[in-house]
C-alpha positions in Angstrom: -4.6 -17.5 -17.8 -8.3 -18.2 -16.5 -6.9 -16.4 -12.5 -5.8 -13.6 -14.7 -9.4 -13.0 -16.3 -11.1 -14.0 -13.5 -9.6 -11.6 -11.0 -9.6 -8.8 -12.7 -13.7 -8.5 -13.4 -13.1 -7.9 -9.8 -9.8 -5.8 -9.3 -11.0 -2.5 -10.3 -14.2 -2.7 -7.6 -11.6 -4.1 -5.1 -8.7 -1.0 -5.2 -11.8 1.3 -5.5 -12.8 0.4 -2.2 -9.1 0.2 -0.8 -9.0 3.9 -1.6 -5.0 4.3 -1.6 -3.9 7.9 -0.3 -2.7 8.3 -3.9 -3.4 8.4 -7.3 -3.5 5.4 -9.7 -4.6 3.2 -12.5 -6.0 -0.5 -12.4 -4.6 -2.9 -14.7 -5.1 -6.4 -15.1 -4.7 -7.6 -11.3 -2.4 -4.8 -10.6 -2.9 -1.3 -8.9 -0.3 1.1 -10.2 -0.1 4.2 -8.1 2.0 7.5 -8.3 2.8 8.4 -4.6 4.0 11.7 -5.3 3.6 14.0 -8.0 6.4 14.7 -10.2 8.5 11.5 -9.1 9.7 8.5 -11.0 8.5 6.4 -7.6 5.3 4.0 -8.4 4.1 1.3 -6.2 2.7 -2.0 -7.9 -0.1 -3.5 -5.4 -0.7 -7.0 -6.7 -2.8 -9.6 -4.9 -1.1 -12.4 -2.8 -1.9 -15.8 -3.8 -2.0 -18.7 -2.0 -0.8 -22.6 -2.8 -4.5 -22.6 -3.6 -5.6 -21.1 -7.1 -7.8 -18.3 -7.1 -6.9 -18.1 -3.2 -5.6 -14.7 -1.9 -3.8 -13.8 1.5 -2.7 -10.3 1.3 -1.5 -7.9 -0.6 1.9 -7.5 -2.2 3.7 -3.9 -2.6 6.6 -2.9 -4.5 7.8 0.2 -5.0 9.3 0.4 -8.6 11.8 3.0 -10.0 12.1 3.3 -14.1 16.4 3.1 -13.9 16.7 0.8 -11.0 13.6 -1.7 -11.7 12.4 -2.5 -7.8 13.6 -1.2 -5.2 11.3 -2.9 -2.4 8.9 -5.7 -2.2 6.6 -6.3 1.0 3.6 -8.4 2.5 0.9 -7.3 3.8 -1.6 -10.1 5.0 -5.2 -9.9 5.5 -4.9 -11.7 8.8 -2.2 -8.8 10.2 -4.2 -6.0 9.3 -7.1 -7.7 10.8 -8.7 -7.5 7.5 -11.1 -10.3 8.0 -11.6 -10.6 11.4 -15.2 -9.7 11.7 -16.1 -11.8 9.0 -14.2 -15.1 10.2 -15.3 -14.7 13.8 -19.0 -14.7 13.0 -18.2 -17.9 11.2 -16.2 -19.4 14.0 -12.9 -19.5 11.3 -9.9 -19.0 13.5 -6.2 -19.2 12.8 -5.1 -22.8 11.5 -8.7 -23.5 10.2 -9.1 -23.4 6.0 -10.3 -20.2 4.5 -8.8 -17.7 7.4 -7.7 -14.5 6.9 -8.3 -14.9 3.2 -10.7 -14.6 0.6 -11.2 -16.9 -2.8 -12.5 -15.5 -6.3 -14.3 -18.9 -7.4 -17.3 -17.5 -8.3 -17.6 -14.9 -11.7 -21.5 -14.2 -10.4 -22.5 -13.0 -6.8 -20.6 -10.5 -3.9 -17.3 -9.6 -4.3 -15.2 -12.5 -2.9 -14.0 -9.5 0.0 -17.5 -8.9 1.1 -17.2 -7.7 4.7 -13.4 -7.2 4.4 -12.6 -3.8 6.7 -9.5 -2.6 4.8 -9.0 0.2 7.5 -5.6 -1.7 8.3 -4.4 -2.2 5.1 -4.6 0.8 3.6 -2.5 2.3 7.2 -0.2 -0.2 6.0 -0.3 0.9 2.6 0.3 4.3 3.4 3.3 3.8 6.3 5.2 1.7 3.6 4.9 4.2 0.9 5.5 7.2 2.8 9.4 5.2 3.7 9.7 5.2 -0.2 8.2 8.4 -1.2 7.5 10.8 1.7 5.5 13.4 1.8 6.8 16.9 0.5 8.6 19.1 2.6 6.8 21.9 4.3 6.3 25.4 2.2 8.8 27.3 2.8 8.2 30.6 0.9 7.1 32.7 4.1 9.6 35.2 4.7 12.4 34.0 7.3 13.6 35.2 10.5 16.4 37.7 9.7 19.9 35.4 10.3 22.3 37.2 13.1 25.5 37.8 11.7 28.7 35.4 12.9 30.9 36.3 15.4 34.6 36.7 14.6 36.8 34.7 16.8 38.6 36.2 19.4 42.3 36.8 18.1 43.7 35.5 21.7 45.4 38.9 22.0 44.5 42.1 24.8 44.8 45.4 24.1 
């Protein structure tokens, strides 16, 4: 129960500065979003842990449907969307070496445990995997149309 309580002083501040493309509600651990309006769609962001507790490497998405529980489950890791990079090569962290391409909620005082995290390449992912599941709505439609020509009625085959 403590990585529950722990985490989530810092979830709210954490999707705040993700900044997915649509709107949503922190609880717990857990971003709950609403990809398009009037939809029963929702995608669950949870954190991905690690063998490790209170270790994280990604994200986890799941796009959720109220009759058909979930639909889709995916992975996004820090270390794919480059999401640490900065931060790990000023330290000289590189693949392989403990603490890459991941971030650890140890401390309850202090920066968040992301500081320096560019999340530029997760929330592209976020948004490519959400607009599979719930694409954006189809162009407006409402100007007039061309006028339609009328069909052509097949040749009977005979000559006058």
């Amino acid at each position: 129960m403590a990585l529950e309580v722990h985490l989530s002083l810092h979830a709210a501040e954490f999707f705040a500065e993700l900044q997915p493309a649509f709107p949503g509600a922190v609880v717990g651990n857990t971003y709950y979003g609403i990809p398009v309006a009037d939809s029963p769609v929702r995608i669950r962001i949870d954190f991905q842990s690690t063998i490790r507790h209170r270790e994280y490497d990604g994200l986890r998405l799941a796009v959720l449907h109220p009759d058909r529980g979930t639909l889709d489950t995916v992975f996004l890791s820090f270390a794919d969307h480059q999401t640490f990079a900065r931060r790990d090569a000023a330290t000289g962290i590189g693949p392989g070496r403990d603490g890459y391409a991941r971030f650890r909620d140890w401390h309850e005082t202090g920066p968040p445990p992301w500081k320096g995290a560019d999340l530029t390449g997760l929330r592209r992912g976020i948004t490519h995997y959400t607009q599979v599941w719930a694409p954006a709505p189809a162009p407006d439609h409402s100007r007039p149309s061309l006028p339609t020509l009328p069909t052509a009625r097949p040749a009977s085959g005979r000559s006058r």
